[in-house]
C-alpha positions as a Markdown table, in Angstrom:
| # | Residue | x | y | z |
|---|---|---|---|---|
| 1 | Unk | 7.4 | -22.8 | -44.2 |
| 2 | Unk | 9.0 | -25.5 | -41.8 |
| 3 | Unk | 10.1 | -23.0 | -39.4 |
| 4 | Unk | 7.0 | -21.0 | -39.4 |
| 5 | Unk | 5.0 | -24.2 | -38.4 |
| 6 | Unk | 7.5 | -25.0 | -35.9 |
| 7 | Unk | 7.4 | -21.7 | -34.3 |
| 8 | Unk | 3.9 | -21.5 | -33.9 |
| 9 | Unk | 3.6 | -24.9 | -32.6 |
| 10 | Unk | 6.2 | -24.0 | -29.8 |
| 11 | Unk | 4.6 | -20.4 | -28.8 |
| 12 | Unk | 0.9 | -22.2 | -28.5 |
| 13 | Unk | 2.9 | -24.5 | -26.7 |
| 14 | Unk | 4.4 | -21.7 | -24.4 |
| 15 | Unk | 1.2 | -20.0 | -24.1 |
| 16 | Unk | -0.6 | -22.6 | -22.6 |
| 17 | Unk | 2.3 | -23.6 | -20.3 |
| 18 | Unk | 2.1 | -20.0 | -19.1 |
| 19 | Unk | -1.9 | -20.5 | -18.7 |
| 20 | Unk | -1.2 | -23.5 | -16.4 |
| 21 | Unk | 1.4 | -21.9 | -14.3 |
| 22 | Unk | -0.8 | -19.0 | -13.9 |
| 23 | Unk | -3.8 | -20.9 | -12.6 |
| 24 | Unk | -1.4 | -22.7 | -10.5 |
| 25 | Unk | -0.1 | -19.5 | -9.0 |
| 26 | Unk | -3.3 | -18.0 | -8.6 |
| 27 | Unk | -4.8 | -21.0 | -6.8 |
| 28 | Unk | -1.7 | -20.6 | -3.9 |
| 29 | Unk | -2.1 | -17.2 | -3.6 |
| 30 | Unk | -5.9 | -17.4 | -3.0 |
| 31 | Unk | -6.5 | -17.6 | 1.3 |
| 32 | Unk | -8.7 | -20.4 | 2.4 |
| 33 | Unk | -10.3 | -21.0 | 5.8 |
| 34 | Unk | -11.0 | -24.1 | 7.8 |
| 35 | Unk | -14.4 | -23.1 | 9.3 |
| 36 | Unk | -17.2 | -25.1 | 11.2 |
| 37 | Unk | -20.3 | -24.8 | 9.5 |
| 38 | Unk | -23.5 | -26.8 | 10.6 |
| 39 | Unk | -21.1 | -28.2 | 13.6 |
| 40 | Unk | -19.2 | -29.7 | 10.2 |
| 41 | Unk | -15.2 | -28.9 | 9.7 |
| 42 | Unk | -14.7 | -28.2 | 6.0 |
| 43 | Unk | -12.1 | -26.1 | 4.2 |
| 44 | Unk | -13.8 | -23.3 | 1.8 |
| 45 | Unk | -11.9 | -20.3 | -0.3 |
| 46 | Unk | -11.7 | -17.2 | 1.8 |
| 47 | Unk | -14.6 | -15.5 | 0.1 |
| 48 | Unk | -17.4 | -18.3 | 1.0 |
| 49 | Unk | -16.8 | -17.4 | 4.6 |
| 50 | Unk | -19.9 | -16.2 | 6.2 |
| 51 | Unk | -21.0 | -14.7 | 9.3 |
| 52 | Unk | -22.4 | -18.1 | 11.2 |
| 53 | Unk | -19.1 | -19.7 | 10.8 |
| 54 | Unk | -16.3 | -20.6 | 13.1 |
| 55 | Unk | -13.1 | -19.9 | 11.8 |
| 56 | Unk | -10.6 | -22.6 | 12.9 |
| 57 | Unk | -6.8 | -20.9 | 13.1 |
| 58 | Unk | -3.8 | -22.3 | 13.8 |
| 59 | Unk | 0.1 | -21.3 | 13.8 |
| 60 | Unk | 1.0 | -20.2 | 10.6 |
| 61 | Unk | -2.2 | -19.8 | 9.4 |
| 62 | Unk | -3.3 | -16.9 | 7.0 |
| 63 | Unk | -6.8 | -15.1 | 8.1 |
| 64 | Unk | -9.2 | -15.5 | 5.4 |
| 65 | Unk | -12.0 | -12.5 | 7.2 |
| 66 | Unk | -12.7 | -10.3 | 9.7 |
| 67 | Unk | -13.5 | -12.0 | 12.6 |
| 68 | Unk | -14.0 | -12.2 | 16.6 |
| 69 | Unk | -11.8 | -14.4 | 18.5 |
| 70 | Unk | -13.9 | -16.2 | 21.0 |
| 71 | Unk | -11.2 | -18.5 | 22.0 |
| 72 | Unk | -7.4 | -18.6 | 22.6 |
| 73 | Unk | -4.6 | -18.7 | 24.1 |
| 74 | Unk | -1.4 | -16.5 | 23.8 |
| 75 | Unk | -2.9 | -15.2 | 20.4 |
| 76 | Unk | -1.0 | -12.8 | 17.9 |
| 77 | Unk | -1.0 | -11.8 | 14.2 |
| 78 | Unk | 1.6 | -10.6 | 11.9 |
| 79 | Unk | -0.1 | -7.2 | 10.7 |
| 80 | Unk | 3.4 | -5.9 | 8.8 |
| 81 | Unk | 1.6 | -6.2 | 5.6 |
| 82 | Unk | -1.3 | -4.2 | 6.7 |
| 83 | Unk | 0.1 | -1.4 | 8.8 |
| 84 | Unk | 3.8 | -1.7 | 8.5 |
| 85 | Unk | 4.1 | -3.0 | 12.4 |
| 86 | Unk | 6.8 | -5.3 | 12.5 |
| 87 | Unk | 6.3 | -7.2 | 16.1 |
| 88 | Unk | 3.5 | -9.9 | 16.4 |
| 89 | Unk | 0.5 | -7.4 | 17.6 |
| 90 | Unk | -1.3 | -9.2 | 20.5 |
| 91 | Unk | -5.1 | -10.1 | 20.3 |
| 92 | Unk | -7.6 | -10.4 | 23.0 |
| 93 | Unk | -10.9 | -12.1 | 23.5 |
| 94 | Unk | -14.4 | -10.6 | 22.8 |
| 95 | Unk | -17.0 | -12.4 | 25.0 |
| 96 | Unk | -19.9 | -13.3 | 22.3 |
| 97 | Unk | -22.3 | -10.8 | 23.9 |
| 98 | Unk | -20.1 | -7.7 | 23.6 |
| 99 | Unk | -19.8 | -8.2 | 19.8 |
């Protein structure tokens, strides 16, 4: 009886060990976007982005959305996940007008 009580105390144990590392794994693996909204810089999960906001990126960051570049310099992305490209693919900028 001792060792039935003991193993289920240690595998609800386990289980919520493996709940919290789960969580934490799914919170790292979720993209999030520094953005200017209302003139304000906040950071927000990837899926709150919406149209009217700025996306603010910077080396090493991951893009949360879809977006125009309206401003940079000497700017590339590392597409190898999404088509298989290997070398940094080279962006240009789209004048707000021709979106």
């Amino acid at each position: 009886m001792c060792i039935c009580t003991f193993l289920d105390r240690y595998s609800r144990h386990q289980e919520t060990r493996t709940k919290h590392v789960l969580e934490a794994l799914r919170d790292l693996s979720a993209p999030c976007a520094l953005v200017i909204h209302d003139g304000v810089r906040i950071r927000i999960a990837g899926w709150q982005v919406v149209r009217e906001d700025l996306l603010v990126l910077e080396r090493g960051n991951r893009v949360a959305a879809d977006a125009l570049l309206l401003e940079a310099a000497e700017f590339q992305t590392d597409e190898s996940l999404l088509a298989g490209e290997a070398p940094p693919v080279g962006k240009v900028v789209i004048a707000p007008g021709n979106a």
